[in-house]
N, C-alpha and C positions, 0 to 999 in steps of 0.2 A: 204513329207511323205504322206500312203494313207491316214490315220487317222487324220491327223493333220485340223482344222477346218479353213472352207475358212472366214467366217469372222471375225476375233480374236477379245474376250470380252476384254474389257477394268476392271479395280476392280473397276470400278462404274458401271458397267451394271451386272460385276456378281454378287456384292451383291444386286440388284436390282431385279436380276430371283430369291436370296433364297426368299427373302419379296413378291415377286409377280412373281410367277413361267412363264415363255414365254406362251400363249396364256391362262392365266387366272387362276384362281381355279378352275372354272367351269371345263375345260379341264382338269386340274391337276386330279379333281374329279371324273370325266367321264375314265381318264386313268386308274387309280387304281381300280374303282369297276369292268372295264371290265376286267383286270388282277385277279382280285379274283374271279370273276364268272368263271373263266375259267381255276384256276387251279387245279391240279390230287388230288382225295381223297373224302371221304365224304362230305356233305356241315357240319357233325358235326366237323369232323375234321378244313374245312376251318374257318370256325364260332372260332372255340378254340384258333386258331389262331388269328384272328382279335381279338378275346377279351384281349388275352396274348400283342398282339401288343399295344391295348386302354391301358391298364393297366400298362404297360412299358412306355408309353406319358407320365405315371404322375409322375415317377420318378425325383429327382435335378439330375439326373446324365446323365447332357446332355453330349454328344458326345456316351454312350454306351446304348441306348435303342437298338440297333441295337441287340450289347452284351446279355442285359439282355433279350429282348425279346426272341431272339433264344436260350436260356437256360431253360426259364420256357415255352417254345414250345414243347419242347423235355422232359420235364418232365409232362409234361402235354396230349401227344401224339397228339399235334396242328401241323398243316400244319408250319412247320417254314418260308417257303416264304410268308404265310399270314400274319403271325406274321411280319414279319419286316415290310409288306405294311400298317398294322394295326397300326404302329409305327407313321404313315404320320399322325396323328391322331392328335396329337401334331405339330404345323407349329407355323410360326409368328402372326399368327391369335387366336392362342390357347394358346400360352406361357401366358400370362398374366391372365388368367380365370382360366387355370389348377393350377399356383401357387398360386393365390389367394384362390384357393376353397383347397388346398392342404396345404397351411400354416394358414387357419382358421380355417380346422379338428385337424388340429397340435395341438395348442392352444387349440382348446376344450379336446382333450384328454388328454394334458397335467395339462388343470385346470388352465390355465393362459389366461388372457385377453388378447388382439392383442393390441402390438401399433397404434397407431394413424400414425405412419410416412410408417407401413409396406408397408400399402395396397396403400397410394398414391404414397409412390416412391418405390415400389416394383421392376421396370426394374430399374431402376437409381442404386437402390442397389444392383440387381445379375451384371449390368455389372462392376460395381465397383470394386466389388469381385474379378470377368474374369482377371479384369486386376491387381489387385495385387497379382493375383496368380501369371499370367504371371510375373508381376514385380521381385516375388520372387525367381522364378524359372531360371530368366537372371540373378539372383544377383549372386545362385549361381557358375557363370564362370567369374563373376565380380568383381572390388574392392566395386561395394553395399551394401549397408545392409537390409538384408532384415529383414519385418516391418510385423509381425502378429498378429498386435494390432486388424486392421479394419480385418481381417477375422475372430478371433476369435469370434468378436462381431455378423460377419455375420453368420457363426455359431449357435451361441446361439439363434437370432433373429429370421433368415430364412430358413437356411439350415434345421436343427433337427425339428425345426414342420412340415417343407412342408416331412421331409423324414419321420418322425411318420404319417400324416395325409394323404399321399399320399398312404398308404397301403389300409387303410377302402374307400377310393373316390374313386381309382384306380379300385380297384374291382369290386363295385358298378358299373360305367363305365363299364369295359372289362362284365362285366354281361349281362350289359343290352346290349353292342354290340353282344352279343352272342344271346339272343333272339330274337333280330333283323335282324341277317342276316341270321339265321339257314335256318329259311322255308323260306328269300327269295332265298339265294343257291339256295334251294332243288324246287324249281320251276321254276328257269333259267334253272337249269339241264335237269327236266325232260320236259320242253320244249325244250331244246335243243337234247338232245335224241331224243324227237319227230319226229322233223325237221328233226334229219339225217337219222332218219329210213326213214321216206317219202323219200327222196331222194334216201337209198338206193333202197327201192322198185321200185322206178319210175326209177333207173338205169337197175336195173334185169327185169324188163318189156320193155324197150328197146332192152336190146339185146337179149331177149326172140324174142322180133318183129322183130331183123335182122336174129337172126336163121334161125325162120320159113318161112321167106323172101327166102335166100338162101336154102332153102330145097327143097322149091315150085320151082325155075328156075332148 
């Protein structure tokens, strides 16, 4: 097939590019900002975006930041494709700092203390979760029984603070992403503007000079 890739990943090497993207973060990092400096709309617009995307990172509801960001993009009148690169915001490198700071807002707003076990096994308990969701969800086409003991508990524990505290951090966040990239857009831009006026003039003054070349024979 045309598409089909010449050297086929292995499920150890592909989940190995989500944890460490092929030529680094740094690359990863250098891709997405030159993809946002460069697409169509205001830099406020692009900015409302990235912020909507940051603020979508902090949600429990992994698999649909995608979803959610491109919702409150579009209520918001943000560049939706910034919004979902805004999204990359949240990786393997952030999971653990975003929940953590998102389940300890949780807890203060709700007037209750953090366990002691949240924040050390914090990954150990969302994958736990992961997987007796999965568990429950094969039970039912099975003769299983499925068991919503350890989710409730994850629930009450994890889920409802990081989804309470994720609102006020989230924000916070997508804010300060929005102050931060506003004016720098709006100066890639109008450097890049720049650049193509110059070129365009130094086009028109070329073949101004073949013209009057041709005129003069």
């Amino acid at each position: 097939m045309v598409f089909r890739r010449r050297d086929r990943r292995g499920i150890a090497r592909a989940v190995w590019e989500v944890v460490y993207p092929k030529g680094g973060w740094s690359r990863a990092y250098l891709y997405v900002k030159h993809r946002l400096t460069r697409l169509p709309g205001t830099p406020e617009q692009i900015a409302r975006g990235i912020g909507v995307g940051v603020f979508a990172a902090f949600s429990p509801f992994y698999g649909l930041h995608f979803l959610v960001a491109a919702v409150v993009a579009l209520l918001m009148r943000g560049s939706v494709i910034a919004a979902l690169l805004g999204t990359f915001f949240g990786n393997p490198l952030t999971y653990i700092p975003i929940g953590a700071a998102s389940v300890g807002a949780g807890y203060a707003i709700l007037g209750k203390s953090v366990p002691l076990n949240v924040h050390s096994g914090f990954g150990q308990m969302f994958s736990q979760a992961l997987q007796e969701l999965w568990f429950n969800f094969k039970a039912m086409f099975t003769v299983s029984m499925a068991d919503w003991t350890y989710l409730l508990e994850f629930w009450d524990t994890v889920f409802f603070p990081w989804l309470v505290g994720s609102i006020p951090v989230g924000i916070i966040a997508g804010l300060l992403a929005y102050f931060l990239s506003a004016p720098t857009i709006r100066v890639y831009k109008n450097r890049r503007k720049g650049l193509l006026s110059s070129k365009l003039i130094a086009l028109r003054k070329k073949a101004q000079i073949k013209r009057d070349g041709g005129v003069g024979r």
